[in-house]
Residue frames as a rotation matrix with the C-alpha (Angstrom) as fourth column:
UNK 1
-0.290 -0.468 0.835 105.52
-0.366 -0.752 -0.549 101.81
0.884 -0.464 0.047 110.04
UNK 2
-0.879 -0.164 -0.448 105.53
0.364 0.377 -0.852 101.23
0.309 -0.912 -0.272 113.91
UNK 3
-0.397 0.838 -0.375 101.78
0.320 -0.256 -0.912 102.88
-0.860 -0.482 -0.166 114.46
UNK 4
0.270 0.818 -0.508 100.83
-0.490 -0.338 -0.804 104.31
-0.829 0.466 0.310 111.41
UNK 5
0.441 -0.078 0.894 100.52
0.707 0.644 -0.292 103.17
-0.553 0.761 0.339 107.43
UNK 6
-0.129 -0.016 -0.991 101.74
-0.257 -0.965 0.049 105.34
-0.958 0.261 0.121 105.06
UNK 7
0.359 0.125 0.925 100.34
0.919 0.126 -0.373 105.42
-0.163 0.984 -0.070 100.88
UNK 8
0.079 -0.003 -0.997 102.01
-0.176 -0.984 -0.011 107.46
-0.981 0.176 -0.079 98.71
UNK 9
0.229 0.370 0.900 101.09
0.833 0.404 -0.378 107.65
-0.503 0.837 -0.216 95.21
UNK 10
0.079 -0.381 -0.921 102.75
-0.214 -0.909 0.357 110.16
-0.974 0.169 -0.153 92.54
UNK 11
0.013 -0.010 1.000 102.85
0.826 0.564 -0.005 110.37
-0.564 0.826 0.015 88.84
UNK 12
-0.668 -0.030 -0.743 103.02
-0.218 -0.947 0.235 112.69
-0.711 0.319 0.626 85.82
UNK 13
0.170 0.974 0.147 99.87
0.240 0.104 -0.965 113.28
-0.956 0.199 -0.216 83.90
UNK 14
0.187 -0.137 0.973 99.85
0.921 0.370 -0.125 113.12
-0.343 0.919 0.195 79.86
UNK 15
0.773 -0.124 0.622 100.37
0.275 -0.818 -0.505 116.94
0.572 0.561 -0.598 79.33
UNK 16
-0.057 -0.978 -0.202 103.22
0.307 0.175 -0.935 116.50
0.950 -0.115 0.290 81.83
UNK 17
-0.081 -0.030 0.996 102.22
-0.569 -0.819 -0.071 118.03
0.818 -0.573 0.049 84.79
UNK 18
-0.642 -0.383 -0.664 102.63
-0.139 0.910 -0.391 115.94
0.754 -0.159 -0.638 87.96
UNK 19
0.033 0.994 0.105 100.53
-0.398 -0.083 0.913 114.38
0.917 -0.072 0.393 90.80
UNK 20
-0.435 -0.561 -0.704 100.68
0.181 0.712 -0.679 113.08
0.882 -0.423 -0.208 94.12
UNK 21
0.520 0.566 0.639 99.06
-0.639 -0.238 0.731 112.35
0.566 -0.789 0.238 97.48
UNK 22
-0.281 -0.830 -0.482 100.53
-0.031 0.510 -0.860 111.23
0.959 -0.227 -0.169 101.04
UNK 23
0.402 0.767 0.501 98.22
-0.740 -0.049 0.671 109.77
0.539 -0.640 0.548 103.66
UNK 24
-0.815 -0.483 -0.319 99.09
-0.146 0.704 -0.695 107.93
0.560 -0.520 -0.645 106.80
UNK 25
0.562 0.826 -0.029 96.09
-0.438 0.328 0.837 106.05
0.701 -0.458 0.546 108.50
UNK 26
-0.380 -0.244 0.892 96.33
-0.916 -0.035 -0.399 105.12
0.129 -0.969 -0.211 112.09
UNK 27
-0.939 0.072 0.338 94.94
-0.178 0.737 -0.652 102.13
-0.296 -0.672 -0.679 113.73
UNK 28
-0.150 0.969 -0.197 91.41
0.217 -0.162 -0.963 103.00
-0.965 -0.187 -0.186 113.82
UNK 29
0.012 0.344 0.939 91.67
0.991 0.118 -0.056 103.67
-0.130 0.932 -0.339 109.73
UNK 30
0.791 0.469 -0.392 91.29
0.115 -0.744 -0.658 107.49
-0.600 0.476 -0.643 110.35
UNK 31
0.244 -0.606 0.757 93.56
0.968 0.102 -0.230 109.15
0.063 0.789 0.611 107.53
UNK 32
0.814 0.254 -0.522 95.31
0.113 -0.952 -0.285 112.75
-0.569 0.173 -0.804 107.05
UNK 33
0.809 -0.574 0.129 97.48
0.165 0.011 -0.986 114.09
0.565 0.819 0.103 104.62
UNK 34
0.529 -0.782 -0.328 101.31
0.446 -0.072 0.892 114.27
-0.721 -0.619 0.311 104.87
UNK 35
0.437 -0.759 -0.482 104.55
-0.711 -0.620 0.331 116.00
-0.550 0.198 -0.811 103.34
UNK 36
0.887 -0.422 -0.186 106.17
0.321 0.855 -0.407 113.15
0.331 0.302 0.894 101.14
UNK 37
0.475 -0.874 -0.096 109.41
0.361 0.094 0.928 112.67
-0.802 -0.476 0.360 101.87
UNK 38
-0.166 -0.417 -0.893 112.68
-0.939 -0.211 0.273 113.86
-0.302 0.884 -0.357 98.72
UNK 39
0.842 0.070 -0.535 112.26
-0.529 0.302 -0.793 112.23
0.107 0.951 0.291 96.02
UNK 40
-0.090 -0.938 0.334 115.14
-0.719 0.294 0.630 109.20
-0.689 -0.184 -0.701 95.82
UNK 41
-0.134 -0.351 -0.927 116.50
-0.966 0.256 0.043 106.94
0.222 0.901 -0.373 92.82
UNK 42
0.265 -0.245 0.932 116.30
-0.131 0.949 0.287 103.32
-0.955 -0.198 0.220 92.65
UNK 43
-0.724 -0.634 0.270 117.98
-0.159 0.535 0.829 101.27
-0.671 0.558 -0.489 89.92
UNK 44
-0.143 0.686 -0.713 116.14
-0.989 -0.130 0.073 100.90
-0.042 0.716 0.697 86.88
UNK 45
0.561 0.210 0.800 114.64
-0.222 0.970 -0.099 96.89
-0.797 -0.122 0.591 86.15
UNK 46
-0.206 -0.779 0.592 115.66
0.141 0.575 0.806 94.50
-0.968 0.249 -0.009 84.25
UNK 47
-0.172 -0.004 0.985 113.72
0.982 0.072 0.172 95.84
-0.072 0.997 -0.008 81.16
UNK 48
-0.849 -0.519 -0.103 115.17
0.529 -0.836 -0.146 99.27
-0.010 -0.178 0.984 81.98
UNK 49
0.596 0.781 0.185 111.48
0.620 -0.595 0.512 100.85
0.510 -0.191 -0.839 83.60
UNK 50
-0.689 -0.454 0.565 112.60
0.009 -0.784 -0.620 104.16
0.725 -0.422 0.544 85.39
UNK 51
0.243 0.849 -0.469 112.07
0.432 0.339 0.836 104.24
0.869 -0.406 -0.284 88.70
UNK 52
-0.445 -0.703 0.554 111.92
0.174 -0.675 -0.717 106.21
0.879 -0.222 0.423 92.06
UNK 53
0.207 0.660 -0.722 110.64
0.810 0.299 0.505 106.42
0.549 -0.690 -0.472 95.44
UNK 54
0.427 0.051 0.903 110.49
-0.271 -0.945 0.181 108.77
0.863 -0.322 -0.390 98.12
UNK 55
0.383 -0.561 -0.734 112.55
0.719 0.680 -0.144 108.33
0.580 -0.473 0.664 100.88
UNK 56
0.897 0.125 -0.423 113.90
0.367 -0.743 0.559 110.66
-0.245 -0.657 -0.713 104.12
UNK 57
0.844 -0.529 0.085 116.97
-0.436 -0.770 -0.466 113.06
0.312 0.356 -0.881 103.29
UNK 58
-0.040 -0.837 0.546 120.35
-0.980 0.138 0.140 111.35
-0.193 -0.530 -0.826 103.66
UNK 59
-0.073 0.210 0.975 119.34
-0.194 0.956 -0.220 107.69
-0.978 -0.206 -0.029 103.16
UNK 60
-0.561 0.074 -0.825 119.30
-0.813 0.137 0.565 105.49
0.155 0.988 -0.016 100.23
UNK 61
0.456 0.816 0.356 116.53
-0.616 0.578 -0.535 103.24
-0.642 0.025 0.766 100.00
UNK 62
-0.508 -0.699 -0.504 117.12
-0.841 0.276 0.465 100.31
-0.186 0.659 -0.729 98.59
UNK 63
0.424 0.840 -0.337 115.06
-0.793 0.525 0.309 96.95
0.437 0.136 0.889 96.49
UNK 64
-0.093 -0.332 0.939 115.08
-0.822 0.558 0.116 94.11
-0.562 -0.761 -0.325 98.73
UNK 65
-0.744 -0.055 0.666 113.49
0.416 0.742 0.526 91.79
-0.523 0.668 -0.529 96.15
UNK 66
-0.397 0.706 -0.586 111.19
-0.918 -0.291 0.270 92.16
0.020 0.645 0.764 92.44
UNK 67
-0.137 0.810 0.571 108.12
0.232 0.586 -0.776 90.06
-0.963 0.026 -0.268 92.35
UNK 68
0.251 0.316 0.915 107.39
0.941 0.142 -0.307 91.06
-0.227 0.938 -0.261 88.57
UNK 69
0.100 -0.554 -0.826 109.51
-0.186 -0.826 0.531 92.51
-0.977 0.101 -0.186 86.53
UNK 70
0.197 0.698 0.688 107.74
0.874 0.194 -0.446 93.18
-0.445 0.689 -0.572 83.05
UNK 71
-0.267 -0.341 0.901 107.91
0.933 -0.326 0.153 95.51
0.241 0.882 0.406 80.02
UNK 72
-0.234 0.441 0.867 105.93
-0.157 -0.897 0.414 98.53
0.960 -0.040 0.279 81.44
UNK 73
0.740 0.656 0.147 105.35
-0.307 0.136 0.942 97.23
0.598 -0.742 0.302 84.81
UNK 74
-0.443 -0.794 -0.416 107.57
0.110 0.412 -0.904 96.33
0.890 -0.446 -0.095 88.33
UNK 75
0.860 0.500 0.104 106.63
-0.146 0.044 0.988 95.31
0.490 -0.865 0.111 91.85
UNK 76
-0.283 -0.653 -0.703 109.33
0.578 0.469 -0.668 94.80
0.765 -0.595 0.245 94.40
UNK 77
0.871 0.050 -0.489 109.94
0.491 -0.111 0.864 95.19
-0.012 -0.993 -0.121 98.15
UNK 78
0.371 -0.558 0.742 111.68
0.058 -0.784 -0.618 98.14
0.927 0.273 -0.258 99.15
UNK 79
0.387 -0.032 -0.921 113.37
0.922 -0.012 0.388 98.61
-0.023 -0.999 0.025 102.53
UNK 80
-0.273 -0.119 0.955 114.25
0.383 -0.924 -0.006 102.39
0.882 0.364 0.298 103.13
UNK 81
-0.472 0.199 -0.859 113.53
0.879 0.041 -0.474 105.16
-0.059 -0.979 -0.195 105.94
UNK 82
-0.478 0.584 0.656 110.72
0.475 -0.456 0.753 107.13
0.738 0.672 -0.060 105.92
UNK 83
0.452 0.692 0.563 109.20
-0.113 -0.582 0.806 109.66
0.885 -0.428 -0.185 108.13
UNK 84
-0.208 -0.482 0.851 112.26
-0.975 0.038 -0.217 109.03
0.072 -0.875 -0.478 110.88
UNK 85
0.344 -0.013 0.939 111.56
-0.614 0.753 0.235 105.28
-0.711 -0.657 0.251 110.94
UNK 86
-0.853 -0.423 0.306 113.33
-0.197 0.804 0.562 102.06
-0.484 0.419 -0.769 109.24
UNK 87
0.298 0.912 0.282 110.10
-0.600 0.408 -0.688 100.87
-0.742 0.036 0.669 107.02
UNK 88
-0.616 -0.126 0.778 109.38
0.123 0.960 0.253 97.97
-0.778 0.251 -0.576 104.96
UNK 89
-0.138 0.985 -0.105 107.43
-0.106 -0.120 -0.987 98.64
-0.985 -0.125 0.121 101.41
UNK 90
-0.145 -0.041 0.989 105.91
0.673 0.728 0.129 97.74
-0.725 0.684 -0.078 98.57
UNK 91
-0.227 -0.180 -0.957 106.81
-0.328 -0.911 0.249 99.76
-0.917 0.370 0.147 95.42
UNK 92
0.298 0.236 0.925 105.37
0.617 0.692 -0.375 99.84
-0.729 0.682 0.061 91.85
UNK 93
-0.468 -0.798 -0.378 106.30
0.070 -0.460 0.885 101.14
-0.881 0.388 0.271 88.72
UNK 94
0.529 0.671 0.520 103.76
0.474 0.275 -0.836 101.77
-0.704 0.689 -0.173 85.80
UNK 95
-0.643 -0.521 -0.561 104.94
-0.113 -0.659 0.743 102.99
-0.757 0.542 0.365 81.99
UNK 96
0.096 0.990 -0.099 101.93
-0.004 -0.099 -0.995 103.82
-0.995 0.096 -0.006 80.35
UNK 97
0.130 -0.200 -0.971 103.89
-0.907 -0.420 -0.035 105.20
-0.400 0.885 -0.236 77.10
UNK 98
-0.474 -0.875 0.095 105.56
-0.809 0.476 0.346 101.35
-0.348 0.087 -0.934 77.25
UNK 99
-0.381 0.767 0.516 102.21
-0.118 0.513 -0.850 99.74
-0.917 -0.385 -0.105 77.82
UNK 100
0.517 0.855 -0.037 100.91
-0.166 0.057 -0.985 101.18
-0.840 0.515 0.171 74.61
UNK 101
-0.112 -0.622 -0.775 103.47
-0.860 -0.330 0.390 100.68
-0.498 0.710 -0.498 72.37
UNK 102
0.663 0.474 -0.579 102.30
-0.729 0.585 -0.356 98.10
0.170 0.658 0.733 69.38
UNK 103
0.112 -0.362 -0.926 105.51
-0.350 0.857 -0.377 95.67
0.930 0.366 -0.030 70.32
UNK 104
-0.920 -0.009 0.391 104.46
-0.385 0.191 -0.903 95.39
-0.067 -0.981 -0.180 74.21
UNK 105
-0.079 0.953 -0.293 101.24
-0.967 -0.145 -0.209 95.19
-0.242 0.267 0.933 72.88
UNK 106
0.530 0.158 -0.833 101.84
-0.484 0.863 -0.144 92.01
0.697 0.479 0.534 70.72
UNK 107
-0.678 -0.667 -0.310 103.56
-0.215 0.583 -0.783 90.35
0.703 -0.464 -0.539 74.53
UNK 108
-0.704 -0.093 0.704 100.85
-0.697 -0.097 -0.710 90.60
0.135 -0.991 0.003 76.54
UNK 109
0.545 0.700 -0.462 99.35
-0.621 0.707 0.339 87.36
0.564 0.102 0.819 75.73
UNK 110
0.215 -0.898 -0.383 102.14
0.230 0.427 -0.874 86.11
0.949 0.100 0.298 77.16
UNK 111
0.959 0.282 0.017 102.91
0.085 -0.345 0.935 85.77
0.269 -0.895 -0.355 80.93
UNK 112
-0.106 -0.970 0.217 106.32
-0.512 -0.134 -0.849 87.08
0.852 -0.201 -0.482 82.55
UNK 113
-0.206 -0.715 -0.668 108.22
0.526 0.495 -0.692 85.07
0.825 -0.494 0.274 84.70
UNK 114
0.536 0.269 0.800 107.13
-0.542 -0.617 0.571 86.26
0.647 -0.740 -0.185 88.58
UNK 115
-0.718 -0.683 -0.133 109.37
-0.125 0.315 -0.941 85.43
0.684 -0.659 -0.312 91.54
UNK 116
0.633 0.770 -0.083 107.84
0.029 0.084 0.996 83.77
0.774 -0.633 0.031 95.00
UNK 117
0.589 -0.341 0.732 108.59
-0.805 -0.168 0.569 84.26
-0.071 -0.925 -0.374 98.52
């Protein structure tokens, strides 16, 4: 963002109930909570993780590029408008259920294919 950072972090918790915090830090580091923005869709990856970001009302965020795009796992660069400004950010994607499952399990000796700048 143009003066401040913004982290937002959100998930659902193993008896389903969900979680989430939204802090923007200033310059100087201090930090206070915020409102997230609605919920908004992005395309699922290429080994169909469900994903979603948060994004201002009206607007479709969209992935600019994936850096690693794994069985239970995705990084990419999002571009999208948040809090009234144009921002630039990095989104991840965890699937815990995917993680443990005994035939992700037997891949992760095994390194996936990561894209560079």
């Amino acid at each position: 963002m143009k003066k401040d950072v913004a982290v937002l972090y959100e998930g659902t918790r193993r008896d389903g109930t969900p979680f989430d915090l939204a802090l923007k830090f200033d310059k100087q580091g201090r930090w206070h909570d915020v409102t997230p923005p609605p919920t908004a869709a992005l395309p699922r990856t290429g080994w169909l993780v469900k994903r979603a970001t948060r994004a201002d009302a009206g607007t479709d965020p969209r992935v600019v590029k994936t850096w690693i795009d794994a069985p239970f796992y995705a990084r990419s660069a999002l571009s999208a408008r948040m809090f009234g400004e144009d921002v630039q950010a990095v989104h991840e994607s965890l699937s815990l259920d995917r993680f443990r499952s005994p035939i992700i399990q037997s891949m992760l000796p095994y390194r996936m294919p990561r894209a560079f700048w």
